[in-house]
C-alpha positions in Angstrom: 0.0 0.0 0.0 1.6 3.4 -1.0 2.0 6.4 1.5 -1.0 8.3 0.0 -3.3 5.7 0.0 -2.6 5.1 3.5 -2.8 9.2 4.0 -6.7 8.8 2.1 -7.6 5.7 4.4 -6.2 6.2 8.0 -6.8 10.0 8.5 -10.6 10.4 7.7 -11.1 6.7 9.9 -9.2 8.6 12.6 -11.0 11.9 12.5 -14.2 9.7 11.9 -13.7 7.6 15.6 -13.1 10.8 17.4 -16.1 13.2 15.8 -18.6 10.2 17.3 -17.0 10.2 20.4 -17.4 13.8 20.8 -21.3 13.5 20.0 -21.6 10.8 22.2 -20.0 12.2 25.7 -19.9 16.3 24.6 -18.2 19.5 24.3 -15.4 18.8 27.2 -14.8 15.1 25.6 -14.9 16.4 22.4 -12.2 18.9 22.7 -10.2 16.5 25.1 -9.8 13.7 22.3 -9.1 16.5 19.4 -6.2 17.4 22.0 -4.3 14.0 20.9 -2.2 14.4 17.4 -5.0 12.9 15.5 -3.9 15.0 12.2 -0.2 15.8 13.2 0.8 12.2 14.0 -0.2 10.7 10.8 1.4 13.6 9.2 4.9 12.8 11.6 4.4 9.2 10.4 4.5 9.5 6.9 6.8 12.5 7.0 9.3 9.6 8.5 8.1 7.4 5.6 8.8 9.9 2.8 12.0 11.7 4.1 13.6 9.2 6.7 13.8 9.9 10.7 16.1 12.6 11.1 13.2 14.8 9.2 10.5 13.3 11.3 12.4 13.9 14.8 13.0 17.8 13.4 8.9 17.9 12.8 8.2 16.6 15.9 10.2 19.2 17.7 8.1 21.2 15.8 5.1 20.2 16.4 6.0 20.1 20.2 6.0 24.2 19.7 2.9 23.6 17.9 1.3 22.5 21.4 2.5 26.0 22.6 0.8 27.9 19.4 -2.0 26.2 20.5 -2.0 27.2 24.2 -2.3 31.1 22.5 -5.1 30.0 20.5 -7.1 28.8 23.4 -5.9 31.5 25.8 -7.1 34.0 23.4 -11.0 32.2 21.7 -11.4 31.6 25.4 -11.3 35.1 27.0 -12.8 36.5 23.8 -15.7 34.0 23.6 -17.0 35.4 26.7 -18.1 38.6 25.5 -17.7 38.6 21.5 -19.5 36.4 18.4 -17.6 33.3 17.4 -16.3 35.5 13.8 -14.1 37.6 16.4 -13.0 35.4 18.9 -12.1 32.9 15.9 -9.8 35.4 14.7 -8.2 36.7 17.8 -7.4 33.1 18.3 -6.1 32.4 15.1 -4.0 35.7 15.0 -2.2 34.3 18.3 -1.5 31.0 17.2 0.2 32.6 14.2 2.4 35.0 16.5 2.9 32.3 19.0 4.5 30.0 15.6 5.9 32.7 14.0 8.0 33.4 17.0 8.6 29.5 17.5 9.9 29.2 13.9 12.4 32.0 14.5 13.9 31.1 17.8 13.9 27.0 17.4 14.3 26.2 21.1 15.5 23.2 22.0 13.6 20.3 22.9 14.6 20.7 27.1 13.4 24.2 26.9 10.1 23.3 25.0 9.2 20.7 27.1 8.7 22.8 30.5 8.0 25.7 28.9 4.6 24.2 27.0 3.6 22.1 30.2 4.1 26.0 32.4 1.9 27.6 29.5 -0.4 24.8 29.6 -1.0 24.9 33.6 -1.3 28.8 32.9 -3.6 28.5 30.5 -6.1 26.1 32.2 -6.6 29.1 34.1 -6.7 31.8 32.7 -9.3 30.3 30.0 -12.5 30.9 31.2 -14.6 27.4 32.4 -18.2 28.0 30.9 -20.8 26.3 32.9 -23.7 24.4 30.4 -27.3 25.1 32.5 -27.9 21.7 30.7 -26.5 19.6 28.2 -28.0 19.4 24.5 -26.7 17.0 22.1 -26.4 19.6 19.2 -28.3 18.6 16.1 -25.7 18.8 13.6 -26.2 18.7 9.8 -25.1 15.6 8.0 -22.3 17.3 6.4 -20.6 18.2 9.4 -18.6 14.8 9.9 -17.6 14.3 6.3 -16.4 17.4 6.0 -14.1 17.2 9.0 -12.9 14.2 7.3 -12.3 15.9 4.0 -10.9 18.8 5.8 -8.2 16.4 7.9 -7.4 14.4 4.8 -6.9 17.3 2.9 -4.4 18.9 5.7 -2.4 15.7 5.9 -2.0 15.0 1.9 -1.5 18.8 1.4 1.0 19.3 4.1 3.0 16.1 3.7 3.4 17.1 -0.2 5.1 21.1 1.0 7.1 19.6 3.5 10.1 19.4 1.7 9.6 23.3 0.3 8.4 24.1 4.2 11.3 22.7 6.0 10.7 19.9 8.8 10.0 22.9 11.8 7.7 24.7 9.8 5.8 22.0 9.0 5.4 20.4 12.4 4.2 23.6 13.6 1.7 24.2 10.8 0.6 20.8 11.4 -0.7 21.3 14.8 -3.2 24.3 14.4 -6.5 23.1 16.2 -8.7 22.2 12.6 -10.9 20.0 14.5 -11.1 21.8 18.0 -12.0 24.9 16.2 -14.7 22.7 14.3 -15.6 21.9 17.5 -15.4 25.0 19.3 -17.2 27.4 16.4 -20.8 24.9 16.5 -20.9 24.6 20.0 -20.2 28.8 20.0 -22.7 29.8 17.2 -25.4 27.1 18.9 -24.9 27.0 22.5 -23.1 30.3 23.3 -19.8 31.1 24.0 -19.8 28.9 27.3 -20.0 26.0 25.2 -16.7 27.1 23.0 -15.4 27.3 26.6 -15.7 23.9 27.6 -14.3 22.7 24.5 -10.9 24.5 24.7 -10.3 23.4 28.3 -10.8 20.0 27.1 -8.2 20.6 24.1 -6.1 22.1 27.1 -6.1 18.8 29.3 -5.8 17.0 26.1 -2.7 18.8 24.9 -0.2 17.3 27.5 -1.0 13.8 26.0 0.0 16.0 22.4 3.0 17.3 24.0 3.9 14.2 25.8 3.8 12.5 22.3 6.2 14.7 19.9 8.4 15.1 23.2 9.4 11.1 22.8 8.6 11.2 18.8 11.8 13.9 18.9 13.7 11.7 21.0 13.2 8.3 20.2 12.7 8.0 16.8 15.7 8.9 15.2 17.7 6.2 17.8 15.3 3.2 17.7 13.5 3.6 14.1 10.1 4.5 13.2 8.1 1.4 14.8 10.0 1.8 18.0 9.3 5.5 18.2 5.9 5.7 17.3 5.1 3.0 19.7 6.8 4.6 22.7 5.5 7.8 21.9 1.5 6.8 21.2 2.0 4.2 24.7 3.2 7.7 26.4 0.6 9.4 25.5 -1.9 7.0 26.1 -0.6 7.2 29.8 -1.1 11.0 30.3 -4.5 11.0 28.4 -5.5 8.4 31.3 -4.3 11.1 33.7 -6.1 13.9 32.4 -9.1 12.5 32.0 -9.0 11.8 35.4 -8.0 15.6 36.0 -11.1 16.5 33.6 -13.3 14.5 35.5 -11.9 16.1 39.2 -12.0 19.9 38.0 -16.2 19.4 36.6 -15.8 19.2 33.3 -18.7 18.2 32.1 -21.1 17.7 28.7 
């Protein structure tokens, strides 16, 4: 089976799994499984395929900063979506996850400054970003387009991105990997339908969700360039299987609910 058929077949399947899951247990959930590297771990895999490890380990550094981009994003849709529409919160979000990789891309810090300095900005984060309280939870009645395209949308991202990387560069396309598609997704119907409560409780999902992420391209960096592609992707997933465990735990003890 060639790397692109594998791209067309594995990424909407994976996106597919996690959109159902999110109907099924809500906004908090949704967020939370969105926060593992659903899009930017098949892209690190075939990255590794097509242009060998060392490439790989450089976009999961990458991508590691991409967790922090991502902190900005939520810090700033989260704080906005208390008072503003979802078209401005969407954009003051956006805008910070571009400074936030823009700055990434031009300082390349190294992996034992990234680590600790994502994890500080994620425990920051968790509470600075507003924790909307649902009067009731309502399963929202989404049109039948709304899962296939997130599928089209993520299979789109991974063939497209996977196909620039060698003009992009292995950091720039880790970090360009990792912006929140499918949190936003989430975040912008649960906004436009439920108010901006509801956006709320899906970004401090994506929060919790984002040390698993983190967790992930932290031994992806590491490992895979020493033990191979099969060895690293199975330390790094059994990693982050371990602190998705823990935060759901933490999700569950803070009141995060559907």
């Amino acid at each position: 089976m060639s790397t692109l058929t594998l791209k067309i077949v594995l990424t909407p399947l994976l996106i597919l799994a996690a959109s159902w899951a999110g109907r099924r247990w809500g906004e908090a959930i949704g967020g939370w499984l969105v926060g593992l590297p659903l899009t930017s771990g098949p892209i690190a895999f075939f990255l590794a395929l097509d242009h060998g490890t060392g490439f790989a380990a450089a976009a999961a550094a990458g991508s590691l900063g991409g967790a922090a981009a991502q902190v900005c994003f939520c810090i700033a849709y989260g704080r906005a979506a208390t008072s503003m529409q979802w078209p401005f919160a969407l954009t003051l979000g956006s805008a910070a996850f571009a400074a936030a990789a823009g700055l990434l891309q031009a300082a390349q810090p190294p992996l034992a400054v990234l680590l600790p300095a994502t994890q500080l900005g994620l425990g920051l984060a968790l509470i600075l970003v507003p924790r909307g309280r649902l009067k009731a939870f309502k399963l929202l009645a989404l049109p039948r387009w709304d899962i296939p395209a997130r599928m089209a949308v993520a299979t789109a991202l991974v063939v497209g991105l996977t196909a620039a990387a060698p003009l992009l560069g292995p950091q720039l396309s880790g970090l360009l990997a990792t912006f929140p598609v499918f949190a936003t997704v989430l975040a912008l119907f649960a906004h436009r339908l439920q108010g901006g409560a509801a956006a709320q409780q899906v970004l401090s999902g994506l929060l919790l969700g984002l040390f698993a992420f983190s967790g992930f391209f932290f031994a992806l960096a590491l490992a895979i360039d020493r033990i191979g592609i099969a060895g690293g992707f199975a330390l790094a997933i059994a990693i982050a299987l371990a602190i998705q465990g823990c935060s759901l735990w933490a999700m569950r003890r803070a009141g995060l609910r559907q």
